[in-house]
SEVOKOL-859724 format. One record per residue: residue number from 1; residue in one letter; chain; x, y, z of N, C-alpha, C in turn. Coordinates in pm, whole numbers, plus 32768, in hexadecimal, padded with zeros to 4 digits. Example, Ala and Ser with C-alpha at 12.3 -4.5 7.8 and 13.67 -1.06 7.14 Angstrom:
// SEVOKOL-859724
<site 1 A A <8527 7DC7 830C> <84CE 7E3E 830C> <8528 7EB6 830C>>
<site 2 S A <8505 7F1F 82C4> <8557 7F96 82CA> <850A 8003 8313>>
This chain:
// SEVOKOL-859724
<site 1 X A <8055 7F89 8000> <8000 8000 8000> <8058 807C 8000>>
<site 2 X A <8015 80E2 7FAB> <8066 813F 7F97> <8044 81E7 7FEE>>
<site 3 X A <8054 8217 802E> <803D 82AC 804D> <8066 8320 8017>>
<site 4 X A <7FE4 834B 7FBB> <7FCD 83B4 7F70> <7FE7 8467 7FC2>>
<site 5 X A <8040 84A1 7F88> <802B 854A 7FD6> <8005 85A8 7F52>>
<site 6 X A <7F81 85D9 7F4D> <7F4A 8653 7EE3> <7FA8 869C 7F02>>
<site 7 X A <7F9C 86DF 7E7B> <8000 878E 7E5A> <7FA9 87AC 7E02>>
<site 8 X A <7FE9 8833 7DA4> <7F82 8867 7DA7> <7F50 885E 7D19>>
<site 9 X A <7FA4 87EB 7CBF> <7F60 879F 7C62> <7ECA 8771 7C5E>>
<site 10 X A <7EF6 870E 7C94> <7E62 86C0 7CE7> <7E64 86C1 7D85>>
<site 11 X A <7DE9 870C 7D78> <7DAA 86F4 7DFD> <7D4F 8694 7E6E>>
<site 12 X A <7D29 8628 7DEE> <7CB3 85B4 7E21> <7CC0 8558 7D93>>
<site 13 X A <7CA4 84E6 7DD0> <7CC6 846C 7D70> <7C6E 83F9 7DB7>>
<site 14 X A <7C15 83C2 7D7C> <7BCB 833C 7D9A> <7B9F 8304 7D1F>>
<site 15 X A <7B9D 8271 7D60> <7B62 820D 7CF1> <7BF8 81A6 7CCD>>
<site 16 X A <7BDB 8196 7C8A> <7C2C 80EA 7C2E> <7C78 8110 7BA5>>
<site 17 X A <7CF9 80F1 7B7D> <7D33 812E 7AF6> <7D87 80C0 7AF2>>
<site 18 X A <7D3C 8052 7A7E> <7D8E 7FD8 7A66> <7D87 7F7A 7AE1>>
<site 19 X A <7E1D 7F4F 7B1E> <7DED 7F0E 7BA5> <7E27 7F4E 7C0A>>
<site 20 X A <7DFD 7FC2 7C23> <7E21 802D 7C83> <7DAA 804D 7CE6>>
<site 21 X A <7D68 8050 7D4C> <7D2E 80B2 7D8A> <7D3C 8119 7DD9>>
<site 22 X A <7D0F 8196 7DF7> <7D19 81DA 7E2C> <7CB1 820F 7EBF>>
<site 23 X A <7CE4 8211 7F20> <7C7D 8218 7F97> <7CA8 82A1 7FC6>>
<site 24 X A <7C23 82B1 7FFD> <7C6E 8319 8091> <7C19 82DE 8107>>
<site 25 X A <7C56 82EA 817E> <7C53 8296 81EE> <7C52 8307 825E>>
<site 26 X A <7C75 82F8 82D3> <7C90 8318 832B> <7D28 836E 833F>>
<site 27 X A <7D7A 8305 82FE> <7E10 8330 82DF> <7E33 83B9 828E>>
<site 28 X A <7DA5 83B5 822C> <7E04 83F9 81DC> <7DD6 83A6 8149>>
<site 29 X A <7E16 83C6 80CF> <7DE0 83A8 8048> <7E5A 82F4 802D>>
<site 30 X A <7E17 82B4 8004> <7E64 824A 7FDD> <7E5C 81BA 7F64>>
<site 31 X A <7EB8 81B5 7F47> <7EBF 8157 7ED1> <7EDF 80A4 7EC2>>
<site 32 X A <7E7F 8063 7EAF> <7E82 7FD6 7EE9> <7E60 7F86 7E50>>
<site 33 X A <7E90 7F1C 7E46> <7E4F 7EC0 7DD6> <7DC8 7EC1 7DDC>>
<site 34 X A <7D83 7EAD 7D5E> <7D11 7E9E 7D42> <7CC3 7E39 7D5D>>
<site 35 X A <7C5C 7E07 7DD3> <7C39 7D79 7E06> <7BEC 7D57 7D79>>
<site 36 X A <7C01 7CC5 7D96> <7BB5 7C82 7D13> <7B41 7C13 7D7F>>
<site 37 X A <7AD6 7C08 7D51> <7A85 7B91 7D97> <7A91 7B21 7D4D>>
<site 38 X A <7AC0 7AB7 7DD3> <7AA8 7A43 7DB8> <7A52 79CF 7DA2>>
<site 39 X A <79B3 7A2E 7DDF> <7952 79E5 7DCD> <7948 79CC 7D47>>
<site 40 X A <7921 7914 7D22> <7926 78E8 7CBB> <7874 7939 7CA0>>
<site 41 X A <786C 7949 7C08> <77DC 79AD 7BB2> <77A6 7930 7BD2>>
<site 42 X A <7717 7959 7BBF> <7682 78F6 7BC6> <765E 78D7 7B4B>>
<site 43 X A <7619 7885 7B0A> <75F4 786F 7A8A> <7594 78E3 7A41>>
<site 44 X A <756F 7928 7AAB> <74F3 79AC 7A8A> <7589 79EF 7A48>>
<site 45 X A <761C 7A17 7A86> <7624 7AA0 7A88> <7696 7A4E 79EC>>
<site 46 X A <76C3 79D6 79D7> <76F7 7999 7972> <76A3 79D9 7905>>
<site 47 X A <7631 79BE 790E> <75F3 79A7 787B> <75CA 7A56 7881>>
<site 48 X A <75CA 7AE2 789D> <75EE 7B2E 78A9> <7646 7B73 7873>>
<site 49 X A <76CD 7B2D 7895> <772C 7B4E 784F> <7747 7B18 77C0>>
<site 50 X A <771F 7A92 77BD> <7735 7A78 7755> <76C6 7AB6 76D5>>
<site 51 X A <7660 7AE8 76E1> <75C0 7B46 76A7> <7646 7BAF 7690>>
<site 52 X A <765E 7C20 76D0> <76AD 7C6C 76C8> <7713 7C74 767A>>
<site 53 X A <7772 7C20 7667> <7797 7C06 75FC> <775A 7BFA 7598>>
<site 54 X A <7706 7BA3 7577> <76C8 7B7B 750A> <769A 7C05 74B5>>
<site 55 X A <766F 7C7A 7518> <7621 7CDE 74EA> <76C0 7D32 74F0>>
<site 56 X A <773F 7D5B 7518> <77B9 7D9D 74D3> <7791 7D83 745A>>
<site 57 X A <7792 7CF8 743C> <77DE 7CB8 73B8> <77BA 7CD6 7347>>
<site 58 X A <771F 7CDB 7389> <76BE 7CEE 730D> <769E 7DA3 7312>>
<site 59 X A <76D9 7DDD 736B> <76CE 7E63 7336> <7772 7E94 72CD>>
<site 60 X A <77D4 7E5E 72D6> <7847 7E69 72B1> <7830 7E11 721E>>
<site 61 X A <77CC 7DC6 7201> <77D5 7D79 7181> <7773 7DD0 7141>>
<site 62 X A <7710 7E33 7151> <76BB 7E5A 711B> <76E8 7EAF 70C2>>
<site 63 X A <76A1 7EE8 7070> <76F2 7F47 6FE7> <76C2 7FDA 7027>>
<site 64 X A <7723 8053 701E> <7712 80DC 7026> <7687 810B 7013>>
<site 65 X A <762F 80CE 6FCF> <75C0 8113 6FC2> <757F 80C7 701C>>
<site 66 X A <7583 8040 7056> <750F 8005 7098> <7552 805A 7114>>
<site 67 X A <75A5 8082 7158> <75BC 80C6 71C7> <757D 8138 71E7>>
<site 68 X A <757C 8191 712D> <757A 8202 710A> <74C2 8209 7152>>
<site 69 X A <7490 81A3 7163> <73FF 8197 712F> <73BC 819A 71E8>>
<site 70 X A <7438 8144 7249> <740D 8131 72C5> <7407 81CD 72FA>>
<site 71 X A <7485 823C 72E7> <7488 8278 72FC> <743C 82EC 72E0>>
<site 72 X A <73EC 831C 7276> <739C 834F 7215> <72F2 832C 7287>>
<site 73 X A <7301 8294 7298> <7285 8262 72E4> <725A 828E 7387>>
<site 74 X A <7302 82CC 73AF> <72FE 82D9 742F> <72EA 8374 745D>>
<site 75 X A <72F8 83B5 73D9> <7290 8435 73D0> <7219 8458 7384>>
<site 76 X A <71CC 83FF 733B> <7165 8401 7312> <7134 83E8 7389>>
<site 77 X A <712B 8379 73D6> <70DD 8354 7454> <7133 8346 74CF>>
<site 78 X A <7137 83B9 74EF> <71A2 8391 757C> <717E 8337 75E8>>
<site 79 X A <71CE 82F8 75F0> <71F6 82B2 767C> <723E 82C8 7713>>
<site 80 X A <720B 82D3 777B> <7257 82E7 77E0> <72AD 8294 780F>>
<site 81 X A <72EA 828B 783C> <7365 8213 78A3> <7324 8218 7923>>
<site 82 X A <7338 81AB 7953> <72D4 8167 79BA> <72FF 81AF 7A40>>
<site 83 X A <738D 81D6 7A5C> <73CF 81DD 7ACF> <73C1 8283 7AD3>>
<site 84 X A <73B1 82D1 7A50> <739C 833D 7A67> <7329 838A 79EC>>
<site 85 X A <72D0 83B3 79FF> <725E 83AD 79E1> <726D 8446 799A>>
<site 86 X A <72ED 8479 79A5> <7304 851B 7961> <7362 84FA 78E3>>
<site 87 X A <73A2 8484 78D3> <73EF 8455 7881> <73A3 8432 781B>>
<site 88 X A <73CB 843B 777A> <739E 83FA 7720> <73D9 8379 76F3>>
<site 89 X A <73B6 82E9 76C4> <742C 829D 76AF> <7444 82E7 7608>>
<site 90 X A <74B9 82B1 75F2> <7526 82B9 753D> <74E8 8240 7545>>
<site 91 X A <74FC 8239 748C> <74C9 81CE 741C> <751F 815A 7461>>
<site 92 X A <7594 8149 7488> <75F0 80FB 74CE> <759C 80A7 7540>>
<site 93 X A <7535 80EC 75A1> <754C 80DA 75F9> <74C3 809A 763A>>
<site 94 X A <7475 80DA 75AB> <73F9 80A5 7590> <73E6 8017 7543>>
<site 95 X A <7425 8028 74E5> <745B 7F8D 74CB> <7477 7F2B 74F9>>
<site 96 X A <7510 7F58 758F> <74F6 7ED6 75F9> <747C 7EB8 762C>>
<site 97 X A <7455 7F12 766B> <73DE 7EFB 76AB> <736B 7EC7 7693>>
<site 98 X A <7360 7EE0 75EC> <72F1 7E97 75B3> <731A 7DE5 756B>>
<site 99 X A <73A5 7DD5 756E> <73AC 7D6A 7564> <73C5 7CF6 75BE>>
<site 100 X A <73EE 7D3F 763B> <73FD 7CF2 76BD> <737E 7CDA 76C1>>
<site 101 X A <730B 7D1A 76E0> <72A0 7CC2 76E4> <725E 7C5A 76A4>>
<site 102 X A <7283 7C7C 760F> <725A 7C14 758C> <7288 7BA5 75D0>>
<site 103 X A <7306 7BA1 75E5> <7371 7B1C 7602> <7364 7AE7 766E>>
<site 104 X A <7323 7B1A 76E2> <72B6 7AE1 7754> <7235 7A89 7731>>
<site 105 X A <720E 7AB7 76BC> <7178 7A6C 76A2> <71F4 79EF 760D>>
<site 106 X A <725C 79DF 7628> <728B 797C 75B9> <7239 79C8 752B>>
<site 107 X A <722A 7A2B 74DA> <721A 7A80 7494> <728A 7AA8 7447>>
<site 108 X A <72BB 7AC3 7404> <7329 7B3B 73C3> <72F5 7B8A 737F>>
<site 109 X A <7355 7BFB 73B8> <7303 7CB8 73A7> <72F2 7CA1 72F5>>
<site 110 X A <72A4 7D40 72DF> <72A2 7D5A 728C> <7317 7DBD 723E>>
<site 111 X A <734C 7D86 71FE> <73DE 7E05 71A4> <73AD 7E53 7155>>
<site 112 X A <7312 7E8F 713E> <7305 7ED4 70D6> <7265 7EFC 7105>>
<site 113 X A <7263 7F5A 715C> <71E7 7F79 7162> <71BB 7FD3 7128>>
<site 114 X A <7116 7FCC 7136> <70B0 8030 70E9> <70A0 807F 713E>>
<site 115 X A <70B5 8109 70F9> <706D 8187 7157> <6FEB 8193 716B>>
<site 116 X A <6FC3 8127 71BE> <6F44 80F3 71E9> <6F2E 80FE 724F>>
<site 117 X A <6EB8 811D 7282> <6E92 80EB 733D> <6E1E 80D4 733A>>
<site 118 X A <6E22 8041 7355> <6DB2 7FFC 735E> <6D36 8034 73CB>>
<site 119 X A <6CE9 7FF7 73F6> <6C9E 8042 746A> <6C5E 7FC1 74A8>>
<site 120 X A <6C88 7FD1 74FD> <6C05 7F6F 7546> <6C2A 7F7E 75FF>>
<site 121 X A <6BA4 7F6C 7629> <6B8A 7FC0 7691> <6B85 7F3D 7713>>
<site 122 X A <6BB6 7EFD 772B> <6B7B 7E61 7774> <6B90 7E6E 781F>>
<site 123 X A <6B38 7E2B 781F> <6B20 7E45 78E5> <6B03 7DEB 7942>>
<site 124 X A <6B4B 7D86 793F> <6B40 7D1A 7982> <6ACD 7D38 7A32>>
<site 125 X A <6A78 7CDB 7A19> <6A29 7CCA 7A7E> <6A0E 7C7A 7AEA>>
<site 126 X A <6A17 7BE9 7A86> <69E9 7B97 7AE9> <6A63 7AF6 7AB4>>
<site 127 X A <6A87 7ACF 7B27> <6AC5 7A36 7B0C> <6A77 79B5 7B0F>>
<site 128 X A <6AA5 7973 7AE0> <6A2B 78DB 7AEA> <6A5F 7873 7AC4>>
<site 129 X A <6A3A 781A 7B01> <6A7C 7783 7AD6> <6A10 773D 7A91>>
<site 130 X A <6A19 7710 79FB> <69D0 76DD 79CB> <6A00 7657 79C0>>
<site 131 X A <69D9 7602 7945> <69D7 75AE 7900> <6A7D 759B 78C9>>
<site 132 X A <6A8A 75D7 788C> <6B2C 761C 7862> <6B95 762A 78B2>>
<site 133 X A <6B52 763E 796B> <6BE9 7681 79B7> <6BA3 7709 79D0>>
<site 134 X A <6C01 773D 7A2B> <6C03 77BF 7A48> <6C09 7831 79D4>>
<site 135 X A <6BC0 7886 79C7> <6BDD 790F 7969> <6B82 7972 79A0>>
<site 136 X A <6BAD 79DB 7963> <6B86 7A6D 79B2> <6B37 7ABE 790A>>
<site 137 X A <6ABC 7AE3 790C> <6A6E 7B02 78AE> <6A7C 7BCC 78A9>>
<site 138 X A <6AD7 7BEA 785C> <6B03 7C6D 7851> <6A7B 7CD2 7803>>
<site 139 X A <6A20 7C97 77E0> <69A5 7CF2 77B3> <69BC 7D2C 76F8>>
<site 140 X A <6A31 7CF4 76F6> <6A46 7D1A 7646> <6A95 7CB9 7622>>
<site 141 X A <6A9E 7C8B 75BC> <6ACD 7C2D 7574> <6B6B 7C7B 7514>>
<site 142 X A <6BB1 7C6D 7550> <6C5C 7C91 74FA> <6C4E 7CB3 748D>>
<site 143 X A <6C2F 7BFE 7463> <6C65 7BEE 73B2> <6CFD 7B96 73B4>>
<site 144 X A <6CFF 7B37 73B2> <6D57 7AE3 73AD> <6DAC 7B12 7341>>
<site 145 X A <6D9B 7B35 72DD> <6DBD 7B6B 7267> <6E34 7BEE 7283>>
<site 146 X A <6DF1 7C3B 72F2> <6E21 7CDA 72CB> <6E72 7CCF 734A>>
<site 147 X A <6E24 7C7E 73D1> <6EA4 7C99 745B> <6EC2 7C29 748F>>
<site 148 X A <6F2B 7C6F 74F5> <6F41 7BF6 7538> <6F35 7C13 75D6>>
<site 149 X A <6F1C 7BEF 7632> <6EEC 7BC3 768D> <6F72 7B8D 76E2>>
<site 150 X A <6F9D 7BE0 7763> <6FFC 7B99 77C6> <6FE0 7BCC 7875>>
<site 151 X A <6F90 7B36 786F> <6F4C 7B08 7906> <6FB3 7B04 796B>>
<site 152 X A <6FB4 7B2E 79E8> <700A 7B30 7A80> <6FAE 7B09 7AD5>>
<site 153 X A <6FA9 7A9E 7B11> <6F01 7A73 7B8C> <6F60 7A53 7C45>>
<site 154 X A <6F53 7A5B 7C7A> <6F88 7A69 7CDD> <6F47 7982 7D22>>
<site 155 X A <6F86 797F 7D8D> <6F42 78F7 7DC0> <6EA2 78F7 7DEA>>
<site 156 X A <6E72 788A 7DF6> <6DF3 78EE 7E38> <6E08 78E4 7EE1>>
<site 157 X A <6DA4 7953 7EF5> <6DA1 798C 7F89> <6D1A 7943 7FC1>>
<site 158 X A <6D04 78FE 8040> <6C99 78E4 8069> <6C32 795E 809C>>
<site 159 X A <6C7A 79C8 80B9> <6C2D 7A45 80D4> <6C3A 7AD4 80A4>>
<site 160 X A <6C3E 7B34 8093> <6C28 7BA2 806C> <6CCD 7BF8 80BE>>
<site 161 X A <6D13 7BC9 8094> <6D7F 7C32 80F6> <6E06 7C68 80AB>>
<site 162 X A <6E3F 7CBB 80BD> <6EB4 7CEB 803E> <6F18 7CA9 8008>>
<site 163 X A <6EE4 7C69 7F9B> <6F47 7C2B 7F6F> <6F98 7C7F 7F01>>
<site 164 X A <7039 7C7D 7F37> <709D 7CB2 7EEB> <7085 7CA3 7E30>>
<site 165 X A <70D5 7D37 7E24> <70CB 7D08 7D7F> <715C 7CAC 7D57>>
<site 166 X A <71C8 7CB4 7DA3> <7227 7C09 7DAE> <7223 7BBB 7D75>>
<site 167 X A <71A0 7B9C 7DCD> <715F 7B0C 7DAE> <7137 7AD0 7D3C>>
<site 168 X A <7124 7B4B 7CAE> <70E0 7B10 7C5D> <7143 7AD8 7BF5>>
<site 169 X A <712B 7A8C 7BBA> <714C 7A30 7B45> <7108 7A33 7AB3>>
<site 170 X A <7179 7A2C 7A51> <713C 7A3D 79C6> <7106 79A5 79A0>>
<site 171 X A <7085 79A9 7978> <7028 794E 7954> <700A 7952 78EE>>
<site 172 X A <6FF3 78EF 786F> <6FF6 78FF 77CE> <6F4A 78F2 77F2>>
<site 173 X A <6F24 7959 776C> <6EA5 7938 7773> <6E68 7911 76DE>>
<site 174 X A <6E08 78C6 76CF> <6DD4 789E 7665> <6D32 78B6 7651>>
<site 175 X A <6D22 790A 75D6> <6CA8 795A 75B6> <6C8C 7950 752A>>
<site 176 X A <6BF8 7926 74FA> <6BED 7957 7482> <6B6C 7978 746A>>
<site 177 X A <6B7B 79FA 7430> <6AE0 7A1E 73F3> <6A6B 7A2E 747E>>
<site 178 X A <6ACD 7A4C 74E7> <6A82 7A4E 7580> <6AB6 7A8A 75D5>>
<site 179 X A <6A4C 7AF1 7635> <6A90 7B42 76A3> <6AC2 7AD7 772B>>
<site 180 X A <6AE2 7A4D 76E2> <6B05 7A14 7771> <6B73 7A1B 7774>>
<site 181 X A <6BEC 7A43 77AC> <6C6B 7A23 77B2> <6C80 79AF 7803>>
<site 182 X A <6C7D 7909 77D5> <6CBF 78AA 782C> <6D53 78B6 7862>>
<site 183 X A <6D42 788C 78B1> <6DD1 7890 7906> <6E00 780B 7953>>
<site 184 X A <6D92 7791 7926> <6DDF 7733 793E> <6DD6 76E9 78E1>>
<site 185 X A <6E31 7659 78CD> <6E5A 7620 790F> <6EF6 7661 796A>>
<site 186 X A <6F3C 76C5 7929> <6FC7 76F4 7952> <6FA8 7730 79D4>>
<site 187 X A <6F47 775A 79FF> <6F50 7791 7A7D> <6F1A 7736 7AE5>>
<site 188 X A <6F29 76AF 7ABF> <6F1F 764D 7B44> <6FB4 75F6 7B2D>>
<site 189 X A <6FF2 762C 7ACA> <707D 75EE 7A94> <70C8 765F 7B25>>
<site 190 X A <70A3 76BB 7AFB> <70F9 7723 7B57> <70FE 772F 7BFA>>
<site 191 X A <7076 7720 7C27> <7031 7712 7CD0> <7025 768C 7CF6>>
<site 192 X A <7022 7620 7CB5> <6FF4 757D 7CE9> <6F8A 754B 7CA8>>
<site 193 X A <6F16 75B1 7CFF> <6E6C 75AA 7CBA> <6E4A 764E 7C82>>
<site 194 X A <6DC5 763C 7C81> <6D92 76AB 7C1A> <6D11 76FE 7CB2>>
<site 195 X A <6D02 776C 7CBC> <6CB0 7782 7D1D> <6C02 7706 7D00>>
<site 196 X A <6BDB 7742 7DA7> <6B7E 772D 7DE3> <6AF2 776A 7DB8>>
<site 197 X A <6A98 7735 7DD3> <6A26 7795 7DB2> <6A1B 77F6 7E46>>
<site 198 X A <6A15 7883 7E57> <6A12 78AE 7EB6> <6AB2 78FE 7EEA>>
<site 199 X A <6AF3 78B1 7EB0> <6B70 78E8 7ECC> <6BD7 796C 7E8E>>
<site 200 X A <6C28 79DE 7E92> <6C65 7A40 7E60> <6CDE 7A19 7E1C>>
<site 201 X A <6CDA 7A72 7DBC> <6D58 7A78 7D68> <6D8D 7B0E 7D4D>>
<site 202 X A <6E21 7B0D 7D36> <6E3B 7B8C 7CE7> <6E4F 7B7A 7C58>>
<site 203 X A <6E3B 7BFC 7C03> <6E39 7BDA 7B4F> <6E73 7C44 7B4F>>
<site 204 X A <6EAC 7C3A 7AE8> <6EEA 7CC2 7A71> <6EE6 7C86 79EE>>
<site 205 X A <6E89 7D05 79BB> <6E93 7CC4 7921> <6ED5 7D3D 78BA>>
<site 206 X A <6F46 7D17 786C> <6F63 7D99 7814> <6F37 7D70 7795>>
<site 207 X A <6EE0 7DA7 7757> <6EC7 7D92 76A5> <6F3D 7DCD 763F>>
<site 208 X A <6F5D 7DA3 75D0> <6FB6 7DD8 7573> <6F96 7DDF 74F1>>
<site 209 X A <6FB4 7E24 74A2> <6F73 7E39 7400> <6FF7 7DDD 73BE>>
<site 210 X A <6FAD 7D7A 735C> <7024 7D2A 7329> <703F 7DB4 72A0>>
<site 211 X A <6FF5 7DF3 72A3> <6FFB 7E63 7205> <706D 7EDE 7255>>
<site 212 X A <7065 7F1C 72C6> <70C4 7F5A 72FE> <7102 7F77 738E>>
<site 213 X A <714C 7FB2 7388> <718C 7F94 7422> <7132 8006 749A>>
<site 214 X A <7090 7FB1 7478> <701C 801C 74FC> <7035 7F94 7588>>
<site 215 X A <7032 7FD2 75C2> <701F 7F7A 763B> <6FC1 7FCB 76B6>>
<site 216 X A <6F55 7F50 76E1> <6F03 7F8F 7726> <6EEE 7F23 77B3>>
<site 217 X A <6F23 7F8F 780B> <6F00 7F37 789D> <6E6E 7F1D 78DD>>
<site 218 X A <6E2A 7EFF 7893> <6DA6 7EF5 7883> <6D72 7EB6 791F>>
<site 219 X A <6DA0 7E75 7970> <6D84 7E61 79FF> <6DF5 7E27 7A70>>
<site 220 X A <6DC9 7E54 7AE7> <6E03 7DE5 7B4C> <6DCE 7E18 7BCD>>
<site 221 X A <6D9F 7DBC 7C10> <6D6F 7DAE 7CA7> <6D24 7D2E 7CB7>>
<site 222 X A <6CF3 7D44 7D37> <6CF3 7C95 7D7B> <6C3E 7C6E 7D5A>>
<site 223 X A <6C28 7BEB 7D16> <6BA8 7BE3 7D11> <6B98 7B2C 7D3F>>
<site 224 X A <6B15 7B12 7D69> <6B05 7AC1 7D71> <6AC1 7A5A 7D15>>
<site 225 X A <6B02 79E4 7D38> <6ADA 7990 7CF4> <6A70 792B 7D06>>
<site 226 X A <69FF 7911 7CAC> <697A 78E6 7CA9> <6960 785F 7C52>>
<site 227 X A <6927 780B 7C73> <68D6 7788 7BF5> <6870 77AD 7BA5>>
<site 228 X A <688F 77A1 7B48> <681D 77D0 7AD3> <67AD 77AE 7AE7>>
């Protein structure tokens, strides 16, 4: 470890440069190797990284104009960044973002979108276990055709009490030509079983335009689950 004295170059220095860090402490300002964690990644945060890549690769293989086109898209219809809501995202950044999710629902983005925005307004109401398994009836029908659909359902709860958003898990869902979004069989792949009649769940559902990069957080909060 090293002990840093300011002049009147620099006066303050923090953060990480290569494998350097920089602290200030109690002592005084100081310079230590950069810790690395040894916790071995989870298969969630693997396949993450490896999506991430996938979506570099395919922004670095794309031709000048399909870039030309994300960016062009990200001021026709602006987008905010999630963490700061005064920020606009770049064509760059909108791109990850819209393909990290594609690549969650096993999807691959779209490289060439239409200056389109689809519309659809959906409002999930009620959950139910039918015939089929568990699914949650959103009051409008997608269009298998135009979106895609990426389900998060939490375990179920025997009672009504806060369950973390943590907890939830991406669940494939399968829909056609119907406001039902099923969500099982994969979401008893994911929990053991599939809820109870009577019993709570958490959902998040985000819709996506396969025609352009709209994304709509169309719901999430805790509803219960009922027998048809």
């Amino acid at each position: 470890m090293a002990r840093i004295k300011l002049g009147a170059l620099v006066s303050d220095i923090a953060g990480s440069i290569g494998g350097t860090t920089f602290q200030r402490n109690s002592y005084g300002l100081s310079a230590r190797n950069k810790p690395y964690s040894n916790t071995s990644f989870t298969e969630i945060c693997q396949n993450r990284r490896a999506n991430m890549e996938k979506v570099q690769k395919l922004w670095r293989e794309m031709q000048p104009y399909q870039r030309e086109v994300f960016e062009r898209y990200s001021q026709f219809h602006p987008q905010f960044s999630k963490g700061n809501k005064g920020s606009l995202l770049n064509g760059y950044n909108l791109f990850v973002k819209y393909s990290l999710l594609f690549f969650a629902t096993d999807n691959a983005p779209q490289v060439n979108p239409k200056f389109i925005v689809p519309v659809i307004e959906p409002s999930p109401a009620i959950a139910r276990i039918g015939a089929l398994g568990l699914y949650v009836d959103i009051n409008v029908n997608p269009g298998a055709a135009i979106f895609q659909v990426l389900a998060k359902a939490s375990r179920p709860y025997s009672n009504l009490t806060a369950i973390p958003r943590n907890m939830l898990r991406v669940c494939k869902v399968a829909f056609n030509q119907s406001a039902k979004l099923y969500i099982y069989p994969d979401y008893e792949f994911k929990f053991g079983r599939q809820p109870v009649d009577g019993e709570y769940i958490r959902v998040a559902f985000t819709v996506m335009s396969f025609q352009a990069p709209v994304i709509y957080n169309c719901f999430e909060g805790v509803i219960q689950v009922l027998n048809e």
